[in-house]
N, C-alpha and C positions, 0 to 999 in steps of 0.2 A: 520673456523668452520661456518656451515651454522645456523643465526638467525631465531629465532620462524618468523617474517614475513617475511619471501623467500616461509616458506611452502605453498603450492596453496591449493584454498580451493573454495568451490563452493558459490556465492553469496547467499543473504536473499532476499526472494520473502516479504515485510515488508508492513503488509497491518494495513494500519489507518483508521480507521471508525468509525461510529458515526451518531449521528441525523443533519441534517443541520443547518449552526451557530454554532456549538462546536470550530470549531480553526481547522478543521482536514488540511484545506488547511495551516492555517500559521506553524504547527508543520511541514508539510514536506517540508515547503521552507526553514525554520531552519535548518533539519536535511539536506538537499542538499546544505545549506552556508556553515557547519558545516562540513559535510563527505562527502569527498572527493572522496571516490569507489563507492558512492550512484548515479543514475540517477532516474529519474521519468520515470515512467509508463505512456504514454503519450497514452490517452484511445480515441477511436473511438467515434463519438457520433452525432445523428440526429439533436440534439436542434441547433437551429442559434446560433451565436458569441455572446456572450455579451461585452460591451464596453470595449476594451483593449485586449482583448483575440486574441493572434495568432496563425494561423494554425500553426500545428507540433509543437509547443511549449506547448500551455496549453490542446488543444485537434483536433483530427481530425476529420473535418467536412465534413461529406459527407449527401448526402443526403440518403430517406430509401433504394431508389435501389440499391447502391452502397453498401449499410450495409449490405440489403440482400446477396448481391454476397460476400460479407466477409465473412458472414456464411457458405453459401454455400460451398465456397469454402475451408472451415476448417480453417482460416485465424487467428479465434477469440478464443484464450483459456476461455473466458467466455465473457455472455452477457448478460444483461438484461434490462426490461425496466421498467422506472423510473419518474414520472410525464409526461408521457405521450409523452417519448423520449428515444429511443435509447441508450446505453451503452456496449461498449467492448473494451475486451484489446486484441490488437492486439500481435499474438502467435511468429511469430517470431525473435521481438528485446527482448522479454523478457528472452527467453532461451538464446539466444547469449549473451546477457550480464549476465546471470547467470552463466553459463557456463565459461567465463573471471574471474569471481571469482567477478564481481561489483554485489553491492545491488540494487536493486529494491524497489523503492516507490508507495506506491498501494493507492491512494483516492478511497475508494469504497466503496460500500453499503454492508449490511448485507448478501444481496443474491448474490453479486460477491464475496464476502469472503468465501461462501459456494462453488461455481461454482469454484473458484479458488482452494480451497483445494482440491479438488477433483481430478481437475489435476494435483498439485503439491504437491503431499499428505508431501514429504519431503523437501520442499522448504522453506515453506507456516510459518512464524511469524506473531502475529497477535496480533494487541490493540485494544482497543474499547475505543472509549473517552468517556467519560461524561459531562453534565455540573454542574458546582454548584446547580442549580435548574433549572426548565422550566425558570422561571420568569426573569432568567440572559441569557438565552435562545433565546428569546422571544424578549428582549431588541437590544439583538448584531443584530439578523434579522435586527430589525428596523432601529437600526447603520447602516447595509449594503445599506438601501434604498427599499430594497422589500415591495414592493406595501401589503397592506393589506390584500388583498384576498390570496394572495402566502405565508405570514406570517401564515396564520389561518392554512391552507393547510399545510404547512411545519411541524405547531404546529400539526398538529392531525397525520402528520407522524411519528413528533417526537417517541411516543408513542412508536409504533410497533415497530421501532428501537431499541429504550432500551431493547425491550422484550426478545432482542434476543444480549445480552451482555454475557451470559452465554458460548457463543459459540466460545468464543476469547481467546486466551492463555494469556493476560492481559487486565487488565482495570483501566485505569487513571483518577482521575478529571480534568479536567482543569480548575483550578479557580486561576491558577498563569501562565502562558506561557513559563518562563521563566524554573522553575523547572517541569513543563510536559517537554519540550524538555530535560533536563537531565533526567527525565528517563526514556522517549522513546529512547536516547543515549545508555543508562545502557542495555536497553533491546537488543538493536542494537549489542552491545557487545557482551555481553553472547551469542547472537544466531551465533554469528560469529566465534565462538570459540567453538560451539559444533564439537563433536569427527566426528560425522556422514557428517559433513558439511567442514572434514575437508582432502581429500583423497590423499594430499601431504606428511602424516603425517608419512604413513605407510615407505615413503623412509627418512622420518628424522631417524626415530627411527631405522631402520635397519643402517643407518650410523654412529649414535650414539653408539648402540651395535650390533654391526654385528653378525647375524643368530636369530637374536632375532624372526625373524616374520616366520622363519622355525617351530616355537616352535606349 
């Protein structure tokens, strides 16, 4: 008898977003320790390297011309810029691995969350983090080492990010890490198991009661 996970089923395009300093990087390094069929969305981007960051691991650096010919070339399912730097996800590892039935991890901003659903109208799961308050906010910046002037800046983009929390099929605090990663988990789940995400389904259940799907 064939078990519920043989059935094939189309991967979660799983976008985490948020103001910067919320934790959206350490929830997807959890859920990529954690889930196994998960890869990262390993996004394009103009800004230099910062300290430890490796090409094709945390992001790929190109410079603007190269971006530009991305676009151009239709290369980018979405793009935008962001502090005064470049941002996209590159179109063709993301459908190949969605299409293998693996999930997709999305660090991205409000306006790639929109730019994204738009081409993945049914792909597309979506969090929005929060923080506890600005003021724990504000703090973790300073934790990271960002210079002052980028803290102020970060803090007044903060803002317009939240504004735009509405627009996410879920929204978590994070004011514990350990229970945000259970239930960006929880959500990981459920969206893995919707009907529509699931198109191996139709030959379980005609095996299960044969002529059923003639009905």
């Amino acid at each position: 008898m064939a078990c519920t996970s043989s059935i094939r089923r189309r991967g979660v395009a799983l976008v985490i977003a948020g103001p910067s300093g919320v934790g959206k990087s350490a929830l997807t390094e959890a859920l990529l320790s954690a889930e196994p069929a998960a890869v990262r969305s390993v996004s394009v981007t103009t800004r230099p390297p910062r300290a430890g960051e490796i090409e094709g691991a945390h992001y790929h650096f190109r410079d603007v011309a190269a971006f530009q010919a991305l676009v151009a070339g239709n290369e980018l399912l979405e793009w935008a810029e962001v502090f005064d730097h470049r941002y996209g996800t590159p179109r063709a590892p993301v459908l190949g691995a969605l299409e293998e039935g693996r999930d997709v991890l999305f660090d991205i901003d409000w306006q790639g969350h929109r730019r994204l659903r738009a081409v993945l109208p049914g792909d597309v799961v979506s969090v929005f983090v929060l923080p506890a308050s600005l003021s724990v906010l504000e703090a973790r910046l300073r934790d990271r080492g960002d210079p002052p002037e980028r803290i102020a800046r970060r803090m007044a983009q903060a803002t317009d990010e939240i504004a735009h929390w509405g627009e996410f099929d879920y929204v978590l605090v994070n004011d514990d890490l350990e229970a945000a990663e259970a239930e960006v988990r929880a959500i990981l789940a459920a969206a893995r198991l919707a009907t529509k995400r699931r198109p191996g389904l139709e030959g379980f259940v005609d095996a299960l009661v044969p002529g059923s799907m003639d009905e």
